[in-house]
C-alpha positions in Angstrom: -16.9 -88.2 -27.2 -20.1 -86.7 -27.4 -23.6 -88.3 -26.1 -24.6 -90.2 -29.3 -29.1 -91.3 -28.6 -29.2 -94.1 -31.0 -32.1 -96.0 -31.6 -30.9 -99.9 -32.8 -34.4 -101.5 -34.7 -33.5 -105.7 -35.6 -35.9 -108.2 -34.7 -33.3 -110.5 -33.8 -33.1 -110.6 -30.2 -29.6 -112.1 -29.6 -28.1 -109.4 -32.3 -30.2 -106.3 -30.3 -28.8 -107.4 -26.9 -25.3 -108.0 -27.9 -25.1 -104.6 -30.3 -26.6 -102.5 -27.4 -23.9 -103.8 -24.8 -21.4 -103.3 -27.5 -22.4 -99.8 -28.0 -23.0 -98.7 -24.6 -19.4 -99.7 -23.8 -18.5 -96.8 -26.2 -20.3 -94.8 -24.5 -23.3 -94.6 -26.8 -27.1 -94.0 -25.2 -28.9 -96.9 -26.8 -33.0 -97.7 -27.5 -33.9 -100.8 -28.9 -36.8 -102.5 -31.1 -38.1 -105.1 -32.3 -40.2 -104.3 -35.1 -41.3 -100.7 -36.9 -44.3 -99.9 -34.4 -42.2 -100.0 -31.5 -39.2 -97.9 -33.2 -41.3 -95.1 -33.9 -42.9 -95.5 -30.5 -39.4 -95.1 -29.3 -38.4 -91.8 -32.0 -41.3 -90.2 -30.1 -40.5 -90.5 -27.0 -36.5 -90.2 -26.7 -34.7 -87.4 -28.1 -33.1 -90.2 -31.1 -30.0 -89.1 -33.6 -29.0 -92.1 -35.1 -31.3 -95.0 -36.5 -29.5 -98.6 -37.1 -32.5 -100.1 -39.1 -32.6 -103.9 -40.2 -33.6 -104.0 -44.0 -35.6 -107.0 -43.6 -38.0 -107.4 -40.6 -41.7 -109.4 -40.1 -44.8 -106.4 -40.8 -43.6 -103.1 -41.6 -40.1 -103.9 -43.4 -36.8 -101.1 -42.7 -37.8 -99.8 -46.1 -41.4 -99.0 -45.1 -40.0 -97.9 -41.6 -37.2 -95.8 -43.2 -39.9 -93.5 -45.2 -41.5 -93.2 -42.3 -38.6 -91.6 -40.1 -37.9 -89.6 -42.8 -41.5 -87.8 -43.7 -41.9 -87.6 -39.2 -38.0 -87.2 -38.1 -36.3 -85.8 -41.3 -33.4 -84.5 -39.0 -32.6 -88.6 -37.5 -30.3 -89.9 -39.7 -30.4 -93.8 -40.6 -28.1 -96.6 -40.7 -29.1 -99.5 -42.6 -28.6 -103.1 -41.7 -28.8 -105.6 -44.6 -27.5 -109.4 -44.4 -27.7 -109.3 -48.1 -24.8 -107.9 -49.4 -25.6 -107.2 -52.9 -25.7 -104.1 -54.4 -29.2 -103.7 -55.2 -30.0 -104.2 -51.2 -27.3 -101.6 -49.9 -28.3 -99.0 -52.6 -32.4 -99.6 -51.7 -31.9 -97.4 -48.6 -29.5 -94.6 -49.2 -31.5 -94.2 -52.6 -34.3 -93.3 -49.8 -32.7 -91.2 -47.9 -30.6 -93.4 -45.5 -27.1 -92.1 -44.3 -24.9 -95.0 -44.7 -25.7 -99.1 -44.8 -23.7 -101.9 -42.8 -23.8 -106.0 -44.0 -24.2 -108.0 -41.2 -22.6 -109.4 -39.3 -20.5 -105.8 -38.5 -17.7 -105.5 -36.5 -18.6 -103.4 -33.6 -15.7 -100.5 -34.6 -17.3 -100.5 -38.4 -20.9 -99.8 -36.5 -19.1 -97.0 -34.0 -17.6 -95.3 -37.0 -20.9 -95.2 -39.1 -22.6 -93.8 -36.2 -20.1 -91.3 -35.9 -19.9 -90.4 -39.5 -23.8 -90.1 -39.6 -24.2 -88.1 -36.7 -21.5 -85.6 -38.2 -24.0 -85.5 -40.7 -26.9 -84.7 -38.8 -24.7 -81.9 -37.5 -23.5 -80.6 -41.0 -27.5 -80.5 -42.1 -28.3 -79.0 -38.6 -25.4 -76.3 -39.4 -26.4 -75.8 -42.5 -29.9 -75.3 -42.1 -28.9 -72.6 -39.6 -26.9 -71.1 -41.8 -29.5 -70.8 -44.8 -32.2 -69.4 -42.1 -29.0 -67.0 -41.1 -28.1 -66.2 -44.4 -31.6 -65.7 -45.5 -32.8 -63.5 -42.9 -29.6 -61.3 -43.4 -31.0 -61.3 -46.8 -34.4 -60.0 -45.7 -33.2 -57.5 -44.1 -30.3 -56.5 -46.7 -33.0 -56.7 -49.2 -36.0 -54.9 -47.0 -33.9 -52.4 -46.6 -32.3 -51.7 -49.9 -35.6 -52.4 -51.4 -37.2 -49.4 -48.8 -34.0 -47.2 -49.2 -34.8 -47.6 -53.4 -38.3 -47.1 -52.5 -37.1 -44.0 -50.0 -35.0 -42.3 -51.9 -36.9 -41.3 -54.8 -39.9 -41.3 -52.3 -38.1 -38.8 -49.9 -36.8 -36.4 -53.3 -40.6 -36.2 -54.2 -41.6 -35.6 -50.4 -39.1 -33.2 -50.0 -40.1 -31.0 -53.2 -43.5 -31.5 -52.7 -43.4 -29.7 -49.0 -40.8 -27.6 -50.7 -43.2 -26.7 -53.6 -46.2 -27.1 -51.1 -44.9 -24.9 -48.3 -43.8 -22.2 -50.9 -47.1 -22.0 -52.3 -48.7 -21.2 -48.7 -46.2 -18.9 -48.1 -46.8 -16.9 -51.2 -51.0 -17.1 -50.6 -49.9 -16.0 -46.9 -48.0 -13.0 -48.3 -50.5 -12.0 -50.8 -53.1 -12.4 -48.0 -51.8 -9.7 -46.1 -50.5 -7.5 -48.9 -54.5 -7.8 -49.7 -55.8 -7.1 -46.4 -53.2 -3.9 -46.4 -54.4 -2.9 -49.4 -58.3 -3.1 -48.4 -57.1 -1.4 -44.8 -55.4 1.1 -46.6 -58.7 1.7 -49.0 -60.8 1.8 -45.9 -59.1 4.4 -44.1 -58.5 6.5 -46.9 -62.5 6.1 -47.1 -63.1 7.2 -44.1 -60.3 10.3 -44.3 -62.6 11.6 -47.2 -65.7 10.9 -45.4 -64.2 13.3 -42.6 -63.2 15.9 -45.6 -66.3 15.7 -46.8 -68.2 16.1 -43.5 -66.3 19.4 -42.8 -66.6 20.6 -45.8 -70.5 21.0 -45.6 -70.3 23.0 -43.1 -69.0 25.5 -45.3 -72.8 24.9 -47.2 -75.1 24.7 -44.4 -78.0 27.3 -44.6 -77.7 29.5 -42.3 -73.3 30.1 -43.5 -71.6 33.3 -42.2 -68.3 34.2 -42.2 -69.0 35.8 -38.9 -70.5 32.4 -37.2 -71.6 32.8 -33.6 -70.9 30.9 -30.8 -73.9 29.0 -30.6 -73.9 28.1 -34.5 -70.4 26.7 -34.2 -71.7 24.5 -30.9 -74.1 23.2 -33.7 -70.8 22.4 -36.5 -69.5 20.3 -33.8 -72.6 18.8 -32.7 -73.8 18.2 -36.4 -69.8 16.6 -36.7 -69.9 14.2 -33.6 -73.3 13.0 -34.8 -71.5 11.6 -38.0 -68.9 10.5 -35.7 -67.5 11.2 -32.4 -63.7 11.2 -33.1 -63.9 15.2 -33.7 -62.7 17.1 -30.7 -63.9 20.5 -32.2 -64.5 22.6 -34.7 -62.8 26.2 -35.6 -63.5 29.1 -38.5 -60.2 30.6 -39.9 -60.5 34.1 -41.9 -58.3 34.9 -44.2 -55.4 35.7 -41.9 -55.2 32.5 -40.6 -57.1 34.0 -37.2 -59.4 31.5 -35.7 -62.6 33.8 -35.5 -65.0 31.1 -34.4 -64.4 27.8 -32.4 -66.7 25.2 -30.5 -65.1 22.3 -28.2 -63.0 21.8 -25.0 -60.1 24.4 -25.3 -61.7 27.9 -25.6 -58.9 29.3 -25.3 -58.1 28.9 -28.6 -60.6 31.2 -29.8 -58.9 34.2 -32.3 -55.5 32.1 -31.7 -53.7 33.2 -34.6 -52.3 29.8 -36.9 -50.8 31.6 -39.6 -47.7 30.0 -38.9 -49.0 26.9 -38.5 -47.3 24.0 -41.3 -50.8 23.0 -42.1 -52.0 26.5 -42.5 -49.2 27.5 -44.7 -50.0 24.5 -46.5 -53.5 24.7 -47.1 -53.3 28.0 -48.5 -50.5 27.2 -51.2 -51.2 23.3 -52.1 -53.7 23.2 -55.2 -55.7 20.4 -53.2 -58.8 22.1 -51.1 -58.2 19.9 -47.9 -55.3 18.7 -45.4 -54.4 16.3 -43.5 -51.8 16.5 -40.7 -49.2 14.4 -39.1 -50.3 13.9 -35.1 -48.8 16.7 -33.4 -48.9 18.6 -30.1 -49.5 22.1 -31.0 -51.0 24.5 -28.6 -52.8 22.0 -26.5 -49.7 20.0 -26.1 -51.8 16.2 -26.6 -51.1 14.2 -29.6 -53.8 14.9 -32.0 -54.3 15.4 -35.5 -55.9 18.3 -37.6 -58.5 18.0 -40.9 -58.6 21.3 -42.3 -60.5 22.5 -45.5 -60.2 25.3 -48.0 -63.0 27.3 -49.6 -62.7 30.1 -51.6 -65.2 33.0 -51.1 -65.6 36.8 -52.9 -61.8 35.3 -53.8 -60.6 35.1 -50.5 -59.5 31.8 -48.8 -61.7 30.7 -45.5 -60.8 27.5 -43.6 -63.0 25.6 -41.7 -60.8 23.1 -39.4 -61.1 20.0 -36.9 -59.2 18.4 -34.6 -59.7 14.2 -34.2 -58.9 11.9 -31.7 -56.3 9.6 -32.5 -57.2 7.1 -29.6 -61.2 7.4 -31.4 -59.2 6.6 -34.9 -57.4 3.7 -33.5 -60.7 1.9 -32.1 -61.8 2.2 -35.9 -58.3 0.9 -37.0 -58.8 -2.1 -34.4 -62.6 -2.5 -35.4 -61.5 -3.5 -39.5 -58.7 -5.4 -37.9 -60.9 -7.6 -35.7 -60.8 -10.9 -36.0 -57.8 -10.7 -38.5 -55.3 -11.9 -36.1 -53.2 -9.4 -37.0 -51.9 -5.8 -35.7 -52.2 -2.3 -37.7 -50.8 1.0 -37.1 -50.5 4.2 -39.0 -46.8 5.9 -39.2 -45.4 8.9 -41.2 -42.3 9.3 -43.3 -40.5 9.6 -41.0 -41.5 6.3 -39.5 -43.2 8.2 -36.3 -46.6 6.6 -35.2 -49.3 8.3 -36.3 -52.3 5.7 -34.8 -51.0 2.6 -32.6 -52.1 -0.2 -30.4 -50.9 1.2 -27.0 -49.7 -2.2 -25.9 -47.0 -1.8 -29.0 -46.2 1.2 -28.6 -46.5 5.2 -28.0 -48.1 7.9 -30.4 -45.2 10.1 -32.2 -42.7 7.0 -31.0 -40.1 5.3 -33.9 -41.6 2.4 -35.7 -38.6 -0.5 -35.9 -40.0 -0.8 -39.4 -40.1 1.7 -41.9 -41.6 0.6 -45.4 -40.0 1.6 -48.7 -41.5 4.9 -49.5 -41.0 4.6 -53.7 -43.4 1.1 -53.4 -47.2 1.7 -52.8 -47.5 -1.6 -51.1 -45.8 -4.7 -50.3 -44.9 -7.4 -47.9 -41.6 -8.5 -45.6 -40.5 -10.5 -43.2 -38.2 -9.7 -40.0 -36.6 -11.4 -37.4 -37.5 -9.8 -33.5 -36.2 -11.3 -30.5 -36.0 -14.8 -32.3 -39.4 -14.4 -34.0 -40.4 -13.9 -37.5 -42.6 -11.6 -38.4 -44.5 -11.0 -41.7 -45.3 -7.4 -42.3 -47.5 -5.7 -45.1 -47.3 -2.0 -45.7 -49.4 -0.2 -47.9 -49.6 4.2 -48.2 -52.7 6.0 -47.9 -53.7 8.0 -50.7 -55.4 11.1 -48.7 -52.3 11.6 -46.3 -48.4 10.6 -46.0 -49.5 7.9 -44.2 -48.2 4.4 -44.3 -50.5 1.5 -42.6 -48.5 -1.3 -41.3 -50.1 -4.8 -40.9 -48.0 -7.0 -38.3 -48.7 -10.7 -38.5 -46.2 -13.4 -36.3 -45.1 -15.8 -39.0 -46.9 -18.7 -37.2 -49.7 -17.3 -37.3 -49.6 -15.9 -40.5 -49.0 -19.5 -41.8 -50.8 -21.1 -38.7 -52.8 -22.6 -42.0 -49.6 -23.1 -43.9 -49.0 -25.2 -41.1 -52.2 -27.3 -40.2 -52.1 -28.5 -44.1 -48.4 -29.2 -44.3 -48.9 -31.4 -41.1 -52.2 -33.0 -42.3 -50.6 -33.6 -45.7 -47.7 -35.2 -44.3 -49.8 -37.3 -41.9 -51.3 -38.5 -45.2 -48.2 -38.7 -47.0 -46.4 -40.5 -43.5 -49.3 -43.2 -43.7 -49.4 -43.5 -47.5 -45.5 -44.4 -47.2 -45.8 -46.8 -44.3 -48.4 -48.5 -46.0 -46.2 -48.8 -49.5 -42.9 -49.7 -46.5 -45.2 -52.1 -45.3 -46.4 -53.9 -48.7 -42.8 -53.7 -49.3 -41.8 -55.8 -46.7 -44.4 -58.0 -46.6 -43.6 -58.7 -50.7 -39.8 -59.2 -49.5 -40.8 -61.6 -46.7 -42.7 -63.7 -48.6 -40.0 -63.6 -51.7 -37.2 -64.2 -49.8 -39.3 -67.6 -47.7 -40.2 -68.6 -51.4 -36.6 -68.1 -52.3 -35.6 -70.1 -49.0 -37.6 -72.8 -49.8 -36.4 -72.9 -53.5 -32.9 -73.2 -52.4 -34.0 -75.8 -50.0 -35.5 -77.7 -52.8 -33.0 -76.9 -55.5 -30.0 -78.0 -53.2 -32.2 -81.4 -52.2 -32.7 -81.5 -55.9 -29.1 -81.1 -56.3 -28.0 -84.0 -54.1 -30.3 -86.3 -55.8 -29.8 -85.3 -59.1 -25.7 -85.9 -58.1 -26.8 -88.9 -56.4 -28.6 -90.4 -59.3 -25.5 -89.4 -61.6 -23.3 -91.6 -59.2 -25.9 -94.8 -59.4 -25.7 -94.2 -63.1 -22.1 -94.0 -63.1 -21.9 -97.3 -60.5 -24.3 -99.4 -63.2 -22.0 -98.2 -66.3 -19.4 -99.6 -64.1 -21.4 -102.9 -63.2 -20.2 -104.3 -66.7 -16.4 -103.7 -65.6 -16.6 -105.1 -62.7 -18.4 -108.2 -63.1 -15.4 -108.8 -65.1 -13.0 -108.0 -62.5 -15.4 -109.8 -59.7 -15.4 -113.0 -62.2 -11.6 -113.6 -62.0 -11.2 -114.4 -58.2 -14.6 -116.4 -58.6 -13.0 -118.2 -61.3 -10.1 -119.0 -58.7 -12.3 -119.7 -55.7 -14.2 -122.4 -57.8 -10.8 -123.7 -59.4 -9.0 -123.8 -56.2 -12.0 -125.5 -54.3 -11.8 -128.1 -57.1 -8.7 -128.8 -56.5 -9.0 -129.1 -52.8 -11.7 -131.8 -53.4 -9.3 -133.7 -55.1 -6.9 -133.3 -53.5 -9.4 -134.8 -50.5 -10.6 -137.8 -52.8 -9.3 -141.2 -51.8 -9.6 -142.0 -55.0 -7.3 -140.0 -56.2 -4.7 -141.1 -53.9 -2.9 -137.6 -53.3 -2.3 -137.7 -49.5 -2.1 -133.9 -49.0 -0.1 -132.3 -46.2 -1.7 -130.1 -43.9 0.5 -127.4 -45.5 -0.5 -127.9 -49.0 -4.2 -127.8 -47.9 -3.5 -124.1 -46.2 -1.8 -122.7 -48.9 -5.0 -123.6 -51.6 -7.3 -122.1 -48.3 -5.3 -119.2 -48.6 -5.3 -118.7 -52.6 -9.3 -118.8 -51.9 -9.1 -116.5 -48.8 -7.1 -114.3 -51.6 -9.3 -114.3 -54.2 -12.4 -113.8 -52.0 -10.6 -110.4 -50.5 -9.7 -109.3 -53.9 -13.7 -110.0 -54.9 -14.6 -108.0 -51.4 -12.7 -105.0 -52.1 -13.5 -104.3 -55.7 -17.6 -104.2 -54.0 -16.7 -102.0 -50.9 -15.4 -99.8 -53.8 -18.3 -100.0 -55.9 -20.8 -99.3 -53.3 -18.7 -96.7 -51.2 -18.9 -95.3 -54.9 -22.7 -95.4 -54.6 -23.4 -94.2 -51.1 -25.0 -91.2 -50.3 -23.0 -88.5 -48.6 -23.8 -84.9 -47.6 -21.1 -82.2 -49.0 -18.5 -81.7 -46.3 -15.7 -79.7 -46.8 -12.2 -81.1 -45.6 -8.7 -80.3 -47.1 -8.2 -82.0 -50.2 -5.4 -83.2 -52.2 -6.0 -82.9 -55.6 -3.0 -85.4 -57.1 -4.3 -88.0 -54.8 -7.5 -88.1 -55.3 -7.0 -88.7 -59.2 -4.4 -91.3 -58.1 -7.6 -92.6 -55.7 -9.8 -93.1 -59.2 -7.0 -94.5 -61.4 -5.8 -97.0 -59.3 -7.7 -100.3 -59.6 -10.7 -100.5 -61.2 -10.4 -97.8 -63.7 -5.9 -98.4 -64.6 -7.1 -102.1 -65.4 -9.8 -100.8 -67.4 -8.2 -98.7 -69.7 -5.2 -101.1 -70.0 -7.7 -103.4 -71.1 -8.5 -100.7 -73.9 -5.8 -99.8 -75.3 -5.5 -96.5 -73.5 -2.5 -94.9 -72.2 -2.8 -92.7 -68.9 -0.1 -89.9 -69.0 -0.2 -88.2 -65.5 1.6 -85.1 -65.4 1.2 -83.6 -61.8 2.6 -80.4 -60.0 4.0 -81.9 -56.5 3.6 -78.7 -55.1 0.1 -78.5 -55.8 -1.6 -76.9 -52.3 -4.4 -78.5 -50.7 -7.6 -77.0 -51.2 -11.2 -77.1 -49.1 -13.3 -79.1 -51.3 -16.3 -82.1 -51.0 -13.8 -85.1 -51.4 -17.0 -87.4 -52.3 -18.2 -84.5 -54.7 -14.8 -83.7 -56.6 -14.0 -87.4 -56.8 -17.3 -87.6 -58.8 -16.7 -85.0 -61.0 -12.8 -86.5 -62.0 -14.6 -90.1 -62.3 -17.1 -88.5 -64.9 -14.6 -86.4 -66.7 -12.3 -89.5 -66.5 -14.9 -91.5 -67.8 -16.2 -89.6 -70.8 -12.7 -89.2 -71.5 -12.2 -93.2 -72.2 -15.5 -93.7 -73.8 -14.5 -90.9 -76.4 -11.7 -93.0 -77.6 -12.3 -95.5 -79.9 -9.2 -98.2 -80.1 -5.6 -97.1 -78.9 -5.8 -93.7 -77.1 -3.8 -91.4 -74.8 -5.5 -89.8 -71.6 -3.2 -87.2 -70.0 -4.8 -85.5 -66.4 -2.3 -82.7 -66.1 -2.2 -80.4 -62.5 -0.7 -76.9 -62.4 -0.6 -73.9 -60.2 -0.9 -70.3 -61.2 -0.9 -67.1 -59.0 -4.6 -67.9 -57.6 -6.0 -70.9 -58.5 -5.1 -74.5 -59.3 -6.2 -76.5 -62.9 -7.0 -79.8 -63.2 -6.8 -80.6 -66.8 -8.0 -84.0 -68.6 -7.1 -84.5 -72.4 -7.9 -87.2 -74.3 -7.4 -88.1 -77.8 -11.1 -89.2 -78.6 -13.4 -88.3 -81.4 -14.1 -84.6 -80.1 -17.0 -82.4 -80.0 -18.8 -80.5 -83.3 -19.7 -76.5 -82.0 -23.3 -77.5 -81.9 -22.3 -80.6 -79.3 -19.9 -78.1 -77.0 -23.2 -76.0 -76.7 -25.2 -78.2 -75.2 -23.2 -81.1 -72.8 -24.0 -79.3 -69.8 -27.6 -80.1 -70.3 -29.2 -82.7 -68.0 -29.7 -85.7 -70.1 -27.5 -84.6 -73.0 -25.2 -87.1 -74.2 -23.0 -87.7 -77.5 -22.4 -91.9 -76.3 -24.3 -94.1 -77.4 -27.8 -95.1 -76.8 -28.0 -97.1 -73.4 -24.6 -96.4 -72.7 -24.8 -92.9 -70.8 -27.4 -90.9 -68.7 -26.5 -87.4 -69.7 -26.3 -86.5 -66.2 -22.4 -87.1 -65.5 -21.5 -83.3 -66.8 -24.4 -81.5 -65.9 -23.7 -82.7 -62.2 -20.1 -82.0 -62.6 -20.9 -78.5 -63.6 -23.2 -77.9 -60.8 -20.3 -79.2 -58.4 -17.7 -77.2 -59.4 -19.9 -74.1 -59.4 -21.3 -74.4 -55.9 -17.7 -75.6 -55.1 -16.3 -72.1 -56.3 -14.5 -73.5 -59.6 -15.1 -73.1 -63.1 -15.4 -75.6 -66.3 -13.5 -74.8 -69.2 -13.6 -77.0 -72.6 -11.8 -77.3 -75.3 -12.4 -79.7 -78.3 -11.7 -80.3 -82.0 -14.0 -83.0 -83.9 -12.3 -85.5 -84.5 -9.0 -84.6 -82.5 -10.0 -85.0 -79.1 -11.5 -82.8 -76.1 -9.7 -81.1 -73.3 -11.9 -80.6 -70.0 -10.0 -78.1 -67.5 -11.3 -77.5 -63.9 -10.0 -74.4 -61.9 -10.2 -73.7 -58.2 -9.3 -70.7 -56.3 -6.5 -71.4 -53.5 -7.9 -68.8 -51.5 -10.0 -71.7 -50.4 -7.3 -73.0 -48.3 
């Protein structure tokens, strides 16, 4: 047996010696006191599960010490001890709150099994409690989560378009970025190609002009040329045979070299356009460089005046409008050959791996090198078949893309944390306000099915004083007799034997007297639901037999039972159930006015078991069937019910997992079926 701490509070010394040695024999761990002080002295200081409290004690009486215990030790359950055994005293407590009563004197085994009962209960409350903080913080989470996964879904769909939307947007400004800044490369270097043209081309207008230039005025072309800017390499005069007649620079050699069948001689001469610019070539010098050569017409013969530029000097002015662009430009032909290049990338006249569309005058891609994407704008020059190619990694070209995406999801990461976090902070607080509802609601629930059954127990107090009044109509009689039998003066000598047998009509009679109130007030008691295997048939059997058979027979009514033996037991609150079968029971014989039939019918269908109760009362208008489950509705008459019998019996059967089904006719009697599911087996 488990360690049972019970604290035994009587301030009748002899009864708190003798109880506690009783007790301790059975192996029970006993406190004692004398009076209300003491006992919650003791409740502090000993770990107490079980209370036996005397009703009626000098100072603080149980009642007083009872509230006590419960507002300080609501888990103690409490046992109390009345030498009164009326009614009104045993119900005073449990209508407080107390577990069970005992009359004194008790027998020890009664006291042991109270004990034991209340401590189960203790237990079951102890269980249960655990179970709702289980349940409920399941539910938390069940519900945090669902709520956030509501909240997340849509929450995620938006995020997820908006970085889609968001992300798409930068990438379009990054491409149109660098299709811009190809575009204004592209117009600068065209720019600066016709600056070049033009810079030739006054040489042709200088002052002093001759067709025949001397040495020392072509040393002053290309001195006048590398003032304007220092990428010229020299300067040469071509007659009309495509001789060069006149040159100034580092190869002299090329002085009357003949370039007649030069490309960009042959060009020059036949294009409609006065001016040329080549692709980077060799030639005669046999170094990459590239040649501006213009066309003037004198006395209606074609002269040239030519120069040769530095493509390393070009690409420094490539690099200088590039600078701080984080980005790298080149120059390639047609043919995809580079024409100006960053020596790092690559060689002069080597292949380009990217060779832009020639039909589109500008544009922007993206390609994929060793693992890396890479943006790329293109855009052609105007003066020359030129392409300029603008190379930006794609990390770079959307290093800002980047930054804001990463600041706006910071923002949007805190913004939803702080909306998860409201969340669950609103769930917490709903589900402990839900916790505490259905703390309250079942308390409510027990005392609402409580008060039903003290209802039910003074309806039934007219019945039985009835019932109580016939072996206290033979006690009296039979102690008369007795007497007279004892009076001399009477002269009746009695044996010993006749005087038994009248001790043992009274002994009778008071039994009979004693059971009908340990039925009444086990009726009354207070009891936490418990769930225990339950036989339907016999618990009806239970409520007919006795009080309730003697009643009706009294009435006029006839009780037709008409039970399925092979009815299964089911897990149900015997003390519950039995309530709800009193009440429908009950209503059932106060519906029938004069001779009657009341017929409780079980059956079993594929999943659940029926309990019907028929009776062949006054019945129920459709206005009346609306409204009996209401608390305090009732169709008896006034004084005679609470209208709490079938709300309670509703609430039962619903928490019990069973269902309520009515039928009625006015004036031809009401049919009240309850259905369980056998899957509570």
């Amino acid at each position: 047996m488990i360690n049972i701490n019970v604290l035994l509070v009587d301030d009748e010394e002899r009864f708190l010696s003798t109880t506690q040695k009783l007790l301790e024999k059975k192996g029970y761990t006993v406190q004692t006191a004398s009076n209300g002080v003491e006992a919650l002295g003791k409740l502090k200081e000993h770990n107490i599960q079980v209370v036996l409290l005397d009703v009626r004690m000098p100072g603080m009486d149980g009642i007083a010490i009872l509230k006590k215990i419960k507002r300080d030790f609501p888990l103690i359950e409490v046992i109390m001890l009345t030498g009164h055994g009326t009614v009104e005293s045993a119900v005073d407590g449990v209508k407080l709150g107390a577990a069970n009563y005992l009359i004194k004197p008790a027998d020890i085994d009664d006291i042991s099994e109270k004990i034991q009962e209340a401590f189960e209960k203790r237990q079951t409350i102890r269980e249960q409690t655990h179970d709702r903080k289980a349940y409920f913080k399941k539910l938390k989470v069940r519900l945090g989560v669902g709520l956030l996964a509501a909240f997340m879904l849509p929450y995620a769909a938006f995020f997820g378009y908006f970085q889609f939307q968001f992300s798409k947007t930068l990438k379009d400004t990054g491409r149109l970025n660098l299709e811009a800044l190809s575009n204004s490369q592209k117009n600068t270097i065209d720019l600066f190609l016709q600056e070049r043209v033009a810079n030739i081309f006054t040489l042709f207008h200088s002052a002093d002009f001759s067709l025949n230039p001397s040495q020392n005025k072509m040393q002053t072309y290309l001195h006048d040329l590398r003032q304007v800017d220092d990428a010229f390499i020299d300067v040469g005069f071509l007659n009309t045979q495509g001789i060069q007649t006149g040159y100034a620079g580092s190869f002299p050699y090329l002085k009357d070299k003949n370039y007649s069948d030069e490309s960009w001689f042959k060009i020059l001469l036949n294009q409609k356009r006065h001016y040329y610019i080549s692709n980077i070539y060799l030639g005669f010098r046999e170094k990459p460089h590239f040649t501006i050569a213009v066309r003037q017409i004198i006395d209606g013969n074609p002269y040239i005046m030519r120069s040769t530029l530095d493509p390393d000097k070009f690409y420094m002015f490539l690099r200088s409008i590039s600078r701080g662009k984080e980005v790298e430009s080149a120059l390639i032909n047609k043919e995809g050959l580079f024409q100006i290049v960053d020596p790092d990338r690559g060689e002069l006249l080597g292949k380009s791996d990217y060779i832009p569309p020639e039909n589109i005058e500008s544009g922007v891609t993206e390609i994929n090198k060793n693992g890396d994407s890479i943006l790329i704008g293109y855009a052609w020059l105007k003066e020359t078949p030129w392409a300029l190619v603008v190379r930006q990694p794609l990390k770079i070209a959307h290093a800002g893309m980047y930054e804001s995406r990463r600041m706006m999801s910071i923002i949007l990461v805190i913004i939803f944390l702080g909306i998860a976090a409201g969340i669950w902070v609103a769930n917490s607080r709903l589900i402990t306000h839900a916790q505490g509802a259905a703390e309250k609601s079942d308390e409510l629930r027990h005392q609402l099915f409580h008060a039903s059954k003290l209802a039910s127990v003074g309806e039934l107090a007219t019945g039985v004083a009835h019932e109580i009044n016939n072996p206290l109509a033979i006690i009296v009689a039979t102690s008369g007799v007795i007497r007279d039998m004892l009076n001399p003066e009477f002269n009746l000598n009695p044996s010993p034997e006749e005087i038994v047998k009248e001790i043992d009509t009274i002994d009778s009679a008071a039994f009979r007297a004693r059971t009908i109130t340990k039925q009444l007030l086990a009726f009354g008691r207070k009891n936490e639901p418990k769930l225990i295997p339950c036989n339907v048939n016999h618990i009806l059997d239970d409520i007919m037999s006795g009080l309730k058979e003697r009643e009706f027979k009294v009435a006029d009514i006839e009780i037709i039972r008409e039970y399925d033996p092979g009815l299964p037991e089911i897990m149900l609150d015997h003390d519950q159930i039995r309530q709800v079968f009193f009440n429908l029971i009950n209503n059932a014989g106060d519906a029938i006015c004069g001779p009657g039939k009341i017929t409780i019918t079980t059956i079993r269908s594929d999943e659940d078991i029926h309990i019907t109760i028929k009776d062949t009362g006054k019945g129920m208008s459709p206005r009346q069937l609306g409204e009996i489950f209401n608390p305090f509705f009732t169709t008896k008459e006034v004084g005679k019910g609470t209208g709490l019998g079938l709300s309670v019996s509703l609430n039962i059967v619903e928490s019990l997992g069973g269902t309520i089904d009515v039928q009625s006719l006015e004036g031809a009697g009401s049919s009240f079926t309850v259905s369980f599911p056998i899957r509570r087996l």
